[in-house]
C-alpha positions in Angstrom: 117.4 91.7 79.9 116.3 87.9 80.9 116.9 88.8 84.2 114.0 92.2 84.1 111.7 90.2 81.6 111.4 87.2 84.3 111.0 89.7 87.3 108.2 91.6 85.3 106.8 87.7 85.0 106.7 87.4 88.4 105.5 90.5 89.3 102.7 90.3 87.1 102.0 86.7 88.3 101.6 87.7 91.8 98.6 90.8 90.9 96.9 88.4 88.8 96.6 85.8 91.7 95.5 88.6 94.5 93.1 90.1 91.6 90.3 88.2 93.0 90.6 88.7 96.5 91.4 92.5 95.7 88.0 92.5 94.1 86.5 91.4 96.9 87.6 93.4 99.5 86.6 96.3 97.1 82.8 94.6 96.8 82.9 94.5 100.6 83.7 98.1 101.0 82.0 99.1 98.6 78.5 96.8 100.3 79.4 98.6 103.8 79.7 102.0 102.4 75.3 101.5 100.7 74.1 99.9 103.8 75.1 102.8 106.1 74.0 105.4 103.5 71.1 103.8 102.9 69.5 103.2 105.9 70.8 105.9 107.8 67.3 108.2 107.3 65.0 105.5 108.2 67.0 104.2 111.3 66.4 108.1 112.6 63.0 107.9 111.5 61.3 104.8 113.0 60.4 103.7 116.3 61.7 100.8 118.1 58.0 99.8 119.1 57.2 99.3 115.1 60.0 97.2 114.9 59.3 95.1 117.7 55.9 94.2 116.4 56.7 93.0 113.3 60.0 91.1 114.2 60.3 87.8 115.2 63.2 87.2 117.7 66.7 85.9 116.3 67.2 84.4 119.8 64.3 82.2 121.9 63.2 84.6 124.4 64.1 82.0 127.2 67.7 81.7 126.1 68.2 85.8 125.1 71.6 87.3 124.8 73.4 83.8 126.4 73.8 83.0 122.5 75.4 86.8 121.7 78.8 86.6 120.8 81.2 87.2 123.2 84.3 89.2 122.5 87.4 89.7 124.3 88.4 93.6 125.3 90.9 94.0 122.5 89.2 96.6 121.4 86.1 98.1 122.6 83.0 99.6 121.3 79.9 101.5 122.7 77.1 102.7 120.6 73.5 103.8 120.3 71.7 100.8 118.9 69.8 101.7 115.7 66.6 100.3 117.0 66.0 100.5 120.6 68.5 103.1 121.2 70.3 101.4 124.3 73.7 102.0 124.5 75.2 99.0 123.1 78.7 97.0 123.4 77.9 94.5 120.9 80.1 93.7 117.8 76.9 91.9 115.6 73.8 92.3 117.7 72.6 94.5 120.3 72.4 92.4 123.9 69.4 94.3 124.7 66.6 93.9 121.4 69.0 91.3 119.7 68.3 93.3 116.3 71.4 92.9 114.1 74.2 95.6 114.5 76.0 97.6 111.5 79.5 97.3 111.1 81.6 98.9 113.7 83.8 101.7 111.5 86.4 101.4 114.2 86.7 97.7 113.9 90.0 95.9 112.7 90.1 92.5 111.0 91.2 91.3 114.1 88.5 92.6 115.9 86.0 90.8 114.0 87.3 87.6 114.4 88.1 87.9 118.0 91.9 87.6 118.3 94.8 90.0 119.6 96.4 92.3 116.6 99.2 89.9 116.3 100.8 88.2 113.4 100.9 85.3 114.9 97.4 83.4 114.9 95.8 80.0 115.5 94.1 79.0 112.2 92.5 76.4 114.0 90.4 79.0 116.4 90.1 81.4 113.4 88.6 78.8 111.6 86.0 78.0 114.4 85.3 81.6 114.7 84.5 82.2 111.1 82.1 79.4 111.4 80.6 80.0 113.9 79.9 83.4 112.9 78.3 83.1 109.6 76.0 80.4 111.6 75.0 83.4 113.0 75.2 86.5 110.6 73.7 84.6 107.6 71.6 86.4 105.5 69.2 83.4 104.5 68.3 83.7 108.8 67.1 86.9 108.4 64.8 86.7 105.6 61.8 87.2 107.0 63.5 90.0 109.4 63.0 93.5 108.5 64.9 95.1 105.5 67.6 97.5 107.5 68.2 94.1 109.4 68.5 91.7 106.3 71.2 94.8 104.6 73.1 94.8 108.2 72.9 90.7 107.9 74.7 91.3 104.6 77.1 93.7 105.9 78.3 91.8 108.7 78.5 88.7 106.9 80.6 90.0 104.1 83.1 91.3 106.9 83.7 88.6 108.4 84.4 86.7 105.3 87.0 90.0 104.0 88.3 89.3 108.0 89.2 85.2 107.7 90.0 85.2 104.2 92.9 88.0 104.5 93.7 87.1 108.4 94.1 82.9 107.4 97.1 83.5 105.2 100.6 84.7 106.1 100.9 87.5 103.5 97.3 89.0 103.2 97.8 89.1 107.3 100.8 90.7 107.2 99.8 93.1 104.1 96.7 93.8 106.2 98.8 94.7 109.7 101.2 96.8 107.2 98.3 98.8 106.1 96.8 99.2 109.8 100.1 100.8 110.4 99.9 103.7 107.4 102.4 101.7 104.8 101.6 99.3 102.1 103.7 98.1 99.2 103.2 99.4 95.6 103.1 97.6 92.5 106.2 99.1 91.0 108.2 98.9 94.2 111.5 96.3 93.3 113.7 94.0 95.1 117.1 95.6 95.8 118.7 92.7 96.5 120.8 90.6 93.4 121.6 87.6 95.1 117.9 87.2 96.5 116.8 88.2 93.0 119.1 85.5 91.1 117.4 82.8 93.7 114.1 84.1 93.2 114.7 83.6 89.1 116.9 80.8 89.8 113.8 78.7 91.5 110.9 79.8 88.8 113.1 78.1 86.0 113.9 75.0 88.5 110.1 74.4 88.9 109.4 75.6 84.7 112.6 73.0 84.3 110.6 70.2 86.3 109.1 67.0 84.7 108.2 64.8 87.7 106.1 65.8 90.7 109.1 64.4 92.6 111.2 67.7 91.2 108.3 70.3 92.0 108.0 69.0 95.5 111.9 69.7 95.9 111.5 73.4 94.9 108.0 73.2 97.2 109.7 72.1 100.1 113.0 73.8 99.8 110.7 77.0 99.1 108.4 76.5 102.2 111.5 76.5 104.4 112.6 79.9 102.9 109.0 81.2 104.1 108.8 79.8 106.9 111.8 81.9 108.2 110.4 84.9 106.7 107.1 84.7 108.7 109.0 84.2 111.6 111.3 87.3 110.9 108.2 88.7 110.1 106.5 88.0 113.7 109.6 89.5 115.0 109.8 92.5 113.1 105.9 93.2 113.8 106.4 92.6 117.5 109.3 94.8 117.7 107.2 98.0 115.9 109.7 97.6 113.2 107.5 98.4 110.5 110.5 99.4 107.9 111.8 96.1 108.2 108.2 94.1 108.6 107.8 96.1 104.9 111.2 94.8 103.5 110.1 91.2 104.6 106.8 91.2 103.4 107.9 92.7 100.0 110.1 89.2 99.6 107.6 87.1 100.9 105.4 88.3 97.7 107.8 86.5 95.2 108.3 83.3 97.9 104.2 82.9 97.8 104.2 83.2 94.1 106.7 80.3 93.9 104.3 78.6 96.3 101.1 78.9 94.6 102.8 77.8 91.0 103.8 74.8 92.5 99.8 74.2 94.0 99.1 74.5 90.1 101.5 71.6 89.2 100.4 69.4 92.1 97.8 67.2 92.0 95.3 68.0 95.1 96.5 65.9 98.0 
């Protein structure tokens, strides 16, 4: 009975935390979804000439598209743009007008922020690229733009935050390439191991147990070593198209990053 009522804790722990960031990628979809409904009839409807004249260029006309983000042919895309109607390969603006681009619906996470479909990624690049991005895509830029170009500012903005914030961490990344490949893990779905159970209990009551910051930084460490061999299991299991077993990984790696963030809580900041 101890041994269900702490699992349950655990569980329930681990939804609260991702609550939030659920939320969010619900706000995201949910943003995505009005733009393109909403300006879909007056994109059809307007000429490119009206927009022209009352737009001041995003780019200085001597520079142009040398500022356009440049994207590497992981995956490609080819489109009408909204308001010149050139046939587009821009991800956020057109390299012919420079207006602002809607998201691409067959864009991955990935995608957005430039990098192969791989668990393994540089934080450090990812980081860069998210930066450098919202330098660009900011809504506040395009205020005085028109206002299918201000939504599409939104849009693109609020992708590429959903893209670094879920591609930056081990287990959003690996939830996220678990999804891309049809599967995803369920609330009610259990361990079916004992003895990874019993370890899993065994190191909540360590760290509950703990009085020094000494003693949580033992159960930290000890724990970080434990995912650590997991992600790289993980890498493996991704690589190989195992998804079964990238599934079975991922769904201890939820209980292992709940440890981890309960030990951030009794931590002072470093």
């Amino acid at each position: 009975m101890a041994a269900k009522l702490t699992l349950s804790r655990v569980r329930r722990s681990f939804f609260d935390k991702n609550a939030a960031f659920i939320l969010q990628q619900k706000r995201t979809i949910s943003l995505l979804s009005k733009t393109t409904t909403r300006h879909l009839a007056p994109i059809q409807a307007t000429s490119f000439l009206s927009k022209q004249a009352s737009r001041t260029p995003f780019f200085p006309p001597e520079v142009g598209a040398s500022l356009l983000p440049r994207m590497r042919s992981y995956c490609s895309v080819s489109r009408a743009c909204w308001s010149c109607s050139r046939q587009t390969t821009g991800w956020f603006f057109c390299e012919f007008c420079q207006m602002v681009q809607p998201p691409a619906p067959q864009a991955t996470l990935f995608d957005v922020m430039d990098c192969a479909k791989k668990f393994d990624v540089d934080n450090n690049k990812l980081s860069v690229k998210y930066k450098d991005l919202q330098r660009l895509l900011h809504p506040d830029r395009f205020s005085q733009h028109g206002e299918v170009e201000q939504d599409y500012a939104s849009a693109q903005s609020a992708w590429v935050n959903k893209a670094y914030w879920t591609l930056q961490k081990p287990l959003s990344r690996g939830l996220y390439m678990l999804q891309l490949e049809g599967e995803s893990i369920e609330e009610g779905e259990k361990l079916s191991d004992p003895e990874l159970l019993m370890e899993v209990m065994e190191a909540n009551e360590r760290l509950g147990e703990a009085e020094t910051d000494e003693e949580v930084r033992s159960v930290a460490e000890e724990n970080r070593e434990k995912l650590d061999r997991l992600c790289k299991e993980l890498s493996d299991a991704f690589d190989k198209g195992d998804v079964s077993k990238a599934k079975e990984i991922l769904t201890r790696m939820q209980y292992y990053s709940n440890i981890e963030d309960k030990v951030k809580e009794r931590l002072p900041p470093s």
